[in-house]
N, C-alpha and C positions, 0 to 999 in steps of 0.2 A: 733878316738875321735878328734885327732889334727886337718884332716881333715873335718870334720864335725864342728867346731868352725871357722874354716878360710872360709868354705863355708856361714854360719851363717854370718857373719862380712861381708863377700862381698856381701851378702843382703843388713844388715842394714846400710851398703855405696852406696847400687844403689839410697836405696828407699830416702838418705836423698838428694843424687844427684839429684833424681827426683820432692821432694820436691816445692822448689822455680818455677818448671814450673809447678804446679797445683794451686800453690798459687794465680794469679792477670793473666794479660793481655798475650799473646803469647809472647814470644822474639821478636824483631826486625830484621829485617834482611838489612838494611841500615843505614845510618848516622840519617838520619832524614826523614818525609812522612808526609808532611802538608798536613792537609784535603784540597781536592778540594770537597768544597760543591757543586760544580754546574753540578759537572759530573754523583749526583746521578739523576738528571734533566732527564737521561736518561737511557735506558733497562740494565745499570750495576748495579750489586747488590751484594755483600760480606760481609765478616764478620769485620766491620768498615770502612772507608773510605778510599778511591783511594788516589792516591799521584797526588799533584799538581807539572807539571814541575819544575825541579831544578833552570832554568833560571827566571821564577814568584816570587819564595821565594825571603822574604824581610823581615827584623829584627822582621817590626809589626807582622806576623806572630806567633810569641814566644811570644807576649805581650800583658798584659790586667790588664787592672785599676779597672776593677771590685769589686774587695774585695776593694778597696779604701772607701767605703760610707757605710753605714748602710742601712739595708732594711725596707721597708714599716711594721713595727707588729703592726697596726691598722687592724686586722682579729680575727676570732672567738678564734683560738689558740693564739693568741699572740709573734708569732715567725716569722721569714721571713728566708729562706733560698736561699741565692747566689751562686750559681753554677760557676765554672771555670773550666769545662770539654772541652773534645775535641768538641762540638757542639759549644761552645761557645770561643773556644780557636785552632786553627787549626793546629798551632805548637807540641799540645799534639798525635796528630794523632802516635799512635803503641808505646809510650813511656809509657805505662803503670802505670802514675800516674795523679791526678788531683785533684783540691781542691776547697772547699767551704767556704763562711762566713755563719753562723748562728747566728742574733740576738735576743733578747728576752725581752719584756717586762714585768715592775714589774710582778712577778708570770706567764710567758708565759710560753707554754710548746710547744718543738716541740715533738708528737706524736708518739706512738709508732707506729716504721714501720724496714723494713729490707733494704739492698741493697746485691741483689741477684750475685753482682761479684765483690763484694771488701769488704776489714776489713776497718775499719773506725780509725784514731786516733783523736782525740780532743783538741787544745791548747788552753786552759781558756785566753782570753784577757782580760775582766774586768767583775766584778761579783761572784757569785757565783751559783752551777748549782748544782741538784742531777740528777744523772745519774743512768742508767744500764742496762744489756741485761740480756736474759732468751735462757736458755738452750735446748737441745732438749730433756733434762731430767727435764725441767720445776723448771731447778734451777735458781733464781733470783740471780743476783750479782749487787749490788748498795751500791753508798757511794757515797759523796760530793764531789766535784772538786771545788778549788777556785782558783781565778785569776796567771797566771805563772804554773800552773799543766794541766796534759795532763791523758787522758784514751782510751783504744781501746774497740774498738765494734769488735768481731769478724763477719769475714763476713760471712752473712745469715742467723744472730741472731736475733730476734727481741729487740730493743733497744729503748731509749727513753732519752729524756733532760729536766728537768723543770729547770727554773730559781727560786731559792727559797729565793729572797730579792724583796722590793719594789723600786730597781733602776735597770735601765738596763744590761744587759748583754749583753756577745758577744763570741764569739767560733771562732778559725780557725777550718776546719776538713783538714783531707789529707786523700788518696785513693787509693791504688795500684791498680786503672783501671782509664783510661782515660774515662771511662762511666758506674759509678760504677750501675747504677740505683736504683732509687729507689720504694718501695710499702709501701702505707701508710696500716697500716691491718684496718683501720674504712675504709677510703675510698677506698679500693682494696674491699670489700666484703660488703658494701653498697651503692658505687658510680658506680659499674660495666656496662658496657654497652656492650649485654643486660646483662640485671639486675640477678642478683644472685636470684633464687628463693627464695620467700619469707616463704614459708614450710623450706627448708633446712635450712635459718636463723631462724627461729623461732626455730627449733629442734637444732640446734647448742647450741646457745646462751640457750635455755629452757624459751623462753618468748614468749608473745603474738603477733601473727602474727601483731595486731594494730599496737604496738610499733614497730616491723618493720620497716611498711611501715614509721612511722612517722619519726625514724631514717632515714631509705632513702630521706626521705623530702630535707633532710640538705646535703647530698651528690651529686648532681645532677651531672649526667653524663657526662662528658666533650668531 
């Protein structure tokens, strides 16, 4: 019995050992690996980007004003989201975090959608926001977030932001993936290119193939 507890226990210490490396982005395996964007210019291809010589690295690399300014939410949602990923940030390159601003105007909503390689957490800068994600058990978790509070989006949830005042808001996010991605579920499944069958939406959804297409109208394929 003794034995079969200490074998039991040396499980539930491998799997929580293993834990943290299924969670977000692979280890590191040097000091630092500044994206060299220009090397994907050519026949190299991997799973993120090449390292730029150590003698090129230079402070700018680690740095970005980005989140400094408010984004454009004159659009149909009323949201603007700012990215500060490793595309955008080359110092992020295998460091396995990155971060975004999200604005919102009176009542904007940014849309339910997922990010298929990271958990999301959210720092309320000014405003107030209902949030929440959905389960793979189709359970809803939501409640309000106001200005100085923070909530996580587990990753691969579907999730969502509305701003529910007539003044603006504002969001830090943070990411344990330096490329968390994102899929919007309107635009992933009406914006698709090619196009997602209009039968299979219609049966999905249980509406008229019309509305569809008409839905599609507003997603146009980028």
């Amino acid at each position: 019995m003794a034995k079969l507890a200490a074998t039991s226990l040396l499980a539930v210490v491998l799997l929580a050992l293993a834990a943290p490396s299924l969670a977000g982005d692979p280890d590191m395996l040097q000091d630092i690996c500044v994206a060299d964007y220009k090397s994907l210019q050519g026949p190299l291809r991997l799973n993120g980007f090449p390292c730029k010589r150590p003698e090129n690295v230079t402070a700018d690399d680690f740095f970005s004003g980005l989140l400094a300014n408010p984004g454009n939410t004159g659009n149909a949602v009323g949201s603007a989201v700012t990215a500060a990923n490793v595309e955008k940030l080359p110092g992020l390159n295998t460091l396995g975090v990155s971060m975004a601003r999200i604005d919102f105007a009176p009542w904007g909503i940014n849309p339910p959608h997922t990010h298929p390689r990271a958990t999301e957490i959210i720092f309320v800068l000014q405003g107030s926001l209902d949030v929440g994600f959905v389960t793979t058990a189709n359970k809803l978790y939501a409640r309000t977030v106001c200005r100085g509070e923070a909530f996580v989006f587990p990753r691969g949830l579907v999730h969502y932001q509305r701003n529910n005042g007539n003044t603006p808001a504002a969001v830090i996010s943070a990411f344990n993936s330096q490329l968390p991605g994102t899929q919007s579920v309107a635009e992933t499944l009406f914006g698709a290119s090619p196009a997602v069958s209009t039968d299979v939406l219609a049966r999905t959804f249980q509406i008229d193939g019309g509305l569809v297409e008409g839905i599609k109208s507003k997603f146009p394929p980028k």
